[in-house]
C-alpha positions, -999 to +999 in steps of 0.1 A: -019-191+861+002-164+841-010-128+857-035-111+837-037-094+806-041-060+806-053-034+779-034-004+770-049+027+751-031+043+727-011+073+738+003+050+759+006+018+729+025+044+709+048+057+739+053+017+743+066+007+715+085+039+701+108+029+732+107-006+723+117+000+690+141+029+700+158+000+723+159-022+697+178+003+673+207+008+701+209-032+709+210-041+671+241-011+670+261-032+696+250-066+682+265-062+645+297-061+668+293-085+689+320-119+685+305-150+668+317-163+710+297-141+727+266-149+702+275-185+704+274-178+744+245-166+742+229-197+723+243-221+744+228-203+777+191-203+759+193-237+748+203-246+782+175-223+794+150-241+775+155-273+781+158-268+819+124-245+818+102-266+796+078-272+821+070-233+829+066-234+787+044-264+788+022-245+816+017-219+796+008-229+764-013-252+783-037-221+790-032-206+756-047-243+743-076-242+766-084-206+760-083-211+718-108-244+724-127-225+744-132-199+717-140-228+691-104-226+670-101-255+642-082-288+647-054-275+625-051-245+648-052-262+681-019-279+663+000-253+653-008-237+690+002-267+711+039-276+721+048-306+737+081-320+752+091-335+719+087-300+702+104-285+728+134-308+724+129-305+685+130-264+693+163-265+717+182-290+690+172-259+666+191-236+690+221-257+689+222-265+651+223-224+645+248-225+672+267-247+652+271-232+618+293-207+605+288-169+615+276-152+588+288-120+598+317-104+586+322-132+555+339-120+527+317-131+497+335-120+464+368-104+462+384-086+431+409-064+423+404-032+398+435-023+374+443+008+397+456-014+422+423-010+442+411-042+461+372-047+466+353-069+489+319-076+494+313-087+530+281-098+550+268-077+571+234-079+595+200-058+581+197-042+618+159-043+634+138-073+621+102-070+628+086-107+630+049-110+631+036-142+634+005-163+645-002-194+664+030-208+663+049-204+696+079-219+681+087-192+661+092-170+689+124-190+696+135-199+658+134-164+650+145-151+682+180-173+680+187-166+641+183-129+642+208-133+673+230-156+649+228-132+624+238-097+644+204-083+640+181-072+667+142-087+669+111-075+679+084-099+682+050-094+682+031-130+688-006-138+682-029-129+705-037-168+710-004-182+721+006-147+739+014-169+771+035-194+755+059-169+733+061-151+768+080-182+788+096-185+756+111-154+754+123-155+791+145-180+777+154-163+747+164-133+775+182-151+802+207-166+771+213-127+762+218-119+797+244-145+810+268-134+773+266-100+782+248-086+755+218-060+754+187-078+767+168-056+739+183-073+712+151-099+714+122-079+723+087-092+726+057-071+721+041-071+759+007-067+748-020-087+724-033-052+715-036-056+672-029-017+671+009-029+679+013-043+643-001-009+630+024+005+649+054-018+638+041-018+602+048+023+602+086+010+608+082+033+639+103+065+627+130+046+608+137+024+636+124-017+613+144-021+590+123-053+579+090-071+583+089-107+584+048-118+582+045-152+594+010-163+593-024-168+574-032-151+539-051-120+554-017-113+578+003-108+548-020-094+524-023-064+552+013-057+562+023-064+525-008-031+517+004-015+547+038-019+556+064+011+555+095-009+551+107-038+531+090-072+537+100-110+532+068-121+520+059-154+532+024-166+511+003-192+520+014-228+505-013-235+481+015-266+475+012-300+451+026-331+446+028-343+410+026-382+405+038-387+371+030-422+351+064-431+357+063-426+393+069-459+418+036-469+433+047-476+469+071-444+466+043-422+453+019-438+480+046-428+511+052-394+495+013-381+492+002-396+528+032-376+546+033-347+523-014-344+535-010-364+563+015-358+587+008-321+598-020-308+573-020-279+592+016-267+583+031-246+553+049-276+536+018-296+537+001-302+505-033-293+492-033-307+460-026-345+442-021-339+405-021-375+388-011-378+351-038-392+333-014-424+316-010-438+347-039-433+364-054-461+360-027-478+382-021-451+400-049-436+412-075-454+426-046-464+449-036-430+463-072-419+463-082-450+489-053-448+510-060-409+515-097-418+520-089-450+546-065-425+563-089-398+574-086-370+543-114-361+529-106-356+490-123-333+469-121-343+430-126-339+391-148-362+375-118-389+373-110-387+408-145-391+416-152-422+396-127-440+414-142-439+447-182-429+459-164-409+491-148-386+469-165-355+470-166-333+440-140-303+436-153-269+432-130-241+410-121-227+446-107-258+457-081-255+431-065-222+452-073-234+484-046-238+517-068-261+536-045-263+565-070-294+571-069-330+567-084-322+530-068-325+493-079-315+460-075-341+431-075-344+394-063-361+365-037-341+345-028-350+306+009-352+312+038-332+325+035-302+307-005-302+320+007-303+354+032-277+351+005-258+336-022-259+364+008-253+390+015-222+375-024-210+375-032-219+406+000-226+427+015-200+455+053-205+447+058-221+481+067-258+477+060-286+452+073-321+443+066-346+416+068-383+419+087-401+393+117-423+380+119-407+343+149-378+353+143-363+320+107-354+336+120-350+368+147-319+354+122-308+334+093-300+363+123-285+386+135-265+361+100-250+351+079-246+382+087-216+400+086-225+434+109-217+462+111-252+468+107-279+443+116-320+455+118-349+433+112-381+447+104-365+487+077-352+505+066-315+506+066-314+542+104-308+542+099-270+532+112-265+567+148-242+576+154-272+601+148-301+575+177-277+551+202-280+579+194-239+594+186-253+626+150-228+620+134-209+599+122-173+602+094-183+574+096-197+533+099-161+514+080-171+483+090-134+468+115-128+448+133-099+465+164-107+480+156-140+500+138-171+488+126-203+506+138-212+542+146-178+555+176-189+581+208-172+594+225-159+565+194-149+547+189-127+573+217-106+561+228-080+538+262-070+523+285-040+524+316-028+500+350-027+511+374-009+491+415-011+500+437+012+482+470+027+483+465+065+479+445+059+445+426+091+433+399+092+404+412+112+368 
């Protein structure tokens, strides 16, 4: 058993993490400078580190499971909690994929020169200290962890209270890598406590110290740090997401697409939550998708069409249509064509991730071009919204704002850009 838990008031919280984040500020300082060999170094050791400790990580998550049964958490929860050796493997071949690709510090973007002789560059350069605050998943202790390092940008995580155990042997990985490269240990900082005053704290940006918030988790996370926060946020919404099978759309195809895109972790972001069917070729179409979702375990919650097909379809209510279900449960209706679907995407959609199903690429162009979605597939399953599945290695979260990053949120999104200007004695008339 991990030691126990213990509370801490609030002189005390505040004293906490002032110096954490006060720690943070100096490692992200010597970070920015650090060689893409030494972070590389430091990738390598963590990988290394967990792979060789995954049974200490498996231990502990093992009591962060039994503790979250215990309290009665959902099905869907109890996934997103629990790690096992493939996920483990899945989260070191993360580590070395980030390893792998290009440092984005220090890459000159755009270069130009002005009349006067005067040469400009815009360069990349790291945002500084990146608050992440994130929920259940214990795997996004070591995906953000290893791209903030990638990135020249200190961390400070603050894990839920539920899998506090797991992002703990976690991030004695994630330290040991720092340690053998050299560089400050406080350049991934985790939270020591499950006290919820600390994201209070961190959402004050602790005296200028966060420079950004990353929310990862449910709807009521980011609706508070996005009311309360002090500093600029990546927003990352829930993924209200839907898969559009269009009248031209290849029955086996479509049937492959929906059942992974529900099916193969309904808890998860990328999953989706609603089956939009257009109405000319529903009556091939449907009745198909609707059993197979039915045989396989989904319960599906329809409009009238939906529910004629089959007497286990329940029907849908208005709130259904805005629902993340992070469950094995889909919304269904009948839409009157492309631009219909489009339509009731825009209304009820999140901007996270959606996909149609078709072989007309006139429709195809036209539903990527108009739903405004950080993500939006033709042909392929939702569940691909996922920093690995784009070749990032991990993710940070899907920003589904508009300001300054947008979808996977991987290494180089995770930076900014600074001006430099080469002259030879130029002065302004």
């Amino acid at each position: 058993m991990t030691a126990p838990l213990k509370a801490i008031d609030g002189n005390d919280l505040t004293e906490l993490m002032s110096s954490l984040a006060s720690r943070a500020r100096d490692a992200a300082q010597a970070l920015a400078l650090a060689s893409a060999e030494q972070k590389n170094k430091a990738l390598d050791a963590i990988e290394r580190a967990i792979r060789a400790n995954a049974d200490a990580i498996l231990a502990a998550n093992a009591e962060d499971v039994t503790e979250a049964r215990a309290a009665g958490a959902t099905a869907a929860f109890i996934d997103r909690l629990t790690l096992t050796q493939s996920r483990i493997d899945v989260m070191a071949d993360g580590v070395a994929t980030v390893r792998a690709i290009e440092d984005p510090i220090g890459v000159v973007t755009e270069r130009w020169q002005r009349p006067n002789g005067m040469t400009i560059e815009r360069v990349r350069v790291p945002l500084g200290v990146i608050a992440v605050i994130f929920e259940s998943r214990p795997n996004v202790a070591a995906d953000a962890g290893v791209l903030c390092l990638k990135s020249g940008n200190a961390v400070i995580l603050r894990g839920g209270s539920d899998s506090f155990r797991s992002c703990r042997a976690i991030h004695d990985c994630l330290v040991q890598g720092l340690r053998e490269a050299g560089l400050p240990e406080a350049a991934i900082t985790l939270v020591p406590t499950r006290d919820r005053a600390a994201v209070g704290l961190l959402l004050t940006g602790l005296g200028g110290a966060i420079d950004v918030i990353v929310p990862r988790g449910g709807k009521s996370l980011v609706a508070r740090v996005e009311a309360e926060a002090r500093v600029p946020v990546f927003a990352h919404l829930e993924g209200v997401n839907h898969v559009y099978v269009d009248q031209a759309a290849n029955l086996e195809m479509a049937k492959s697409i929906v059942l992974n895109a529900k099916m193969r972790r309904p808890g998860v972001c990328g999953a989706a939550e609603t089956l939009l069917v257009d109405c000319k070729g529903a009556p091939t179409l449907l009745k198909p998708l609707i059993e197979m979702l039915l045989d396989a375990g989904c319960e599906v919650r329809g409009d009238d069409s939906v529910q004629r097909t089959d007497a286990r379809v329940k029907p849908a209510s208005d709130e259904d249509w805005d629902t993340e279900y992070e469950a094995a449960i889909i919304a269904a209706r009948v839409v009157g064509g492309l631009d219909e679907a489009i339509a009731h995407i825009h209304d009820h959609g999140s901007h996270h991730t959606d996909a149609i199903v078709t072989e007309d690429q006139a429709a195809a162009g036209k539903f990527l071009n108009e739903v405004d979605s950080a993500i939006v597939l033709h042909n392929a399953s939702t569940q691909f919204a996922d920093g690995g599945e784009f070749g990032f290695g991990a993710e940070i979260g899907i920003a589904t704002g508009r300001f300054h990053a947008r979808g996977p949120v991987g290494a180089e999104q995770l930076t900014s850009f600074k001006y430099r200007v080469h002259g030879t004695g130029q002065t302004r008339p």
